[in-house]
N, C-alpha and C positions, 0 to 999 in steps of 0.2 A: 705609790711611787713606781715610775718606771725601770725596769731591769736594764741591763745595759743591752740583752738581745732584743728585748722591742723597739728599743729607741735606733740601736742600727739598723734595724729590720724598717724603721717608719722614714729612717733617714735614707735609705735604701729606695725603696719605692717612692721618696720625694722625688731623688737624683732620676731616675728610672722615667719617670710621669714628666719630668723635665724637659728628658734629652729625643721623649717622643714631640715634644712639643718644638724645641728645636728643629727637629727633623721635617714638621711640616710647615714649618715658618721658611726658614732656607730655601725649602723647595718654592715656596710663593715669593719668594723675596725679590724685587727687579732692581732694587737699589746696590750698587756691589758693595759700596764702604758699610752699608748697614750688614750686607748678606755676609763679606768677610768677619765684622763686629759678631753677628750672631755663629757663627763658625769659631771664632774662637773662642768665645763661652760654650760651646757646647762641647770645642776638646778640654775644655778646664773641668766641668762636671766629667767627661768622662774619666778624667785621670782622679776625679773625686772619686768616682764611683767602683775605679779598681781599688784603688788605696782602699777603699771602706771594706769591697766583696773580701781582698785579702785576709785584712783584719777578723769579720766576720766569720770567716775559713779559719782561718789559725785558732779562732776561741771555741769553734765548734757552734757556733750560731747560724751558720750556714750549711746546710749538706748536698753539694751539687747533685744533679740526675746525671747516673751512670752513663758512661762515655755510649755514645751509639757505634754501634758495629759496623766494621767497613763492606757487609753488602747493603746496609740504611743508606749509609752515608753512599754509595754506586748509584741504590735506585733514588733516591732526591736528586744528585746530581744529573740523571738519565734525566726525570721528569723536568727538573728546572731547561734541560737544555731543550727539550720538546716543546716548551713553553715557548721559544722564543723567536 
């Protein structure tokens, strides 16, 4: 039987594999009333998917990766803007 941190954990990476899939659908979509229909399920998963992160946080099933440092977070931001 499943613990309650694998099944968030699996429902987790359902919502997650989802909202990537969303993401490239949207982008291809040339239909609007479909592309807004797909846009709004995809903010519904993601307000699942905080709700869930939360929960999974609060029980200790979750343990985020330590905040990045504000010279990380300078040179991404340097390089994303070199990028462009």
């Amino acid at each position: 039987m499943l613990q309650d941190k694998e099944m968030v954990n699996d429902y987790l990476a359902g919502i997650n594999a989802s909202l990537t899939g969303y993401a490239n659908i949207i982008a291809q979509t040339n239909n609007t009333e479909l592309r807004q229909t797909l846009i709004q399920l995809r903010n519904q998963d993601e307000s699942r998917q905080r709700t869930l992160y939360n929960l999974a946080l609060q029980k200790g099933h979750y343990q985020p990766a330590a905040p990045a440092s504000d010279e990380v977070i300078q040179q991404l931001k340097n390089q994303l803007m070199s990028e462009q």
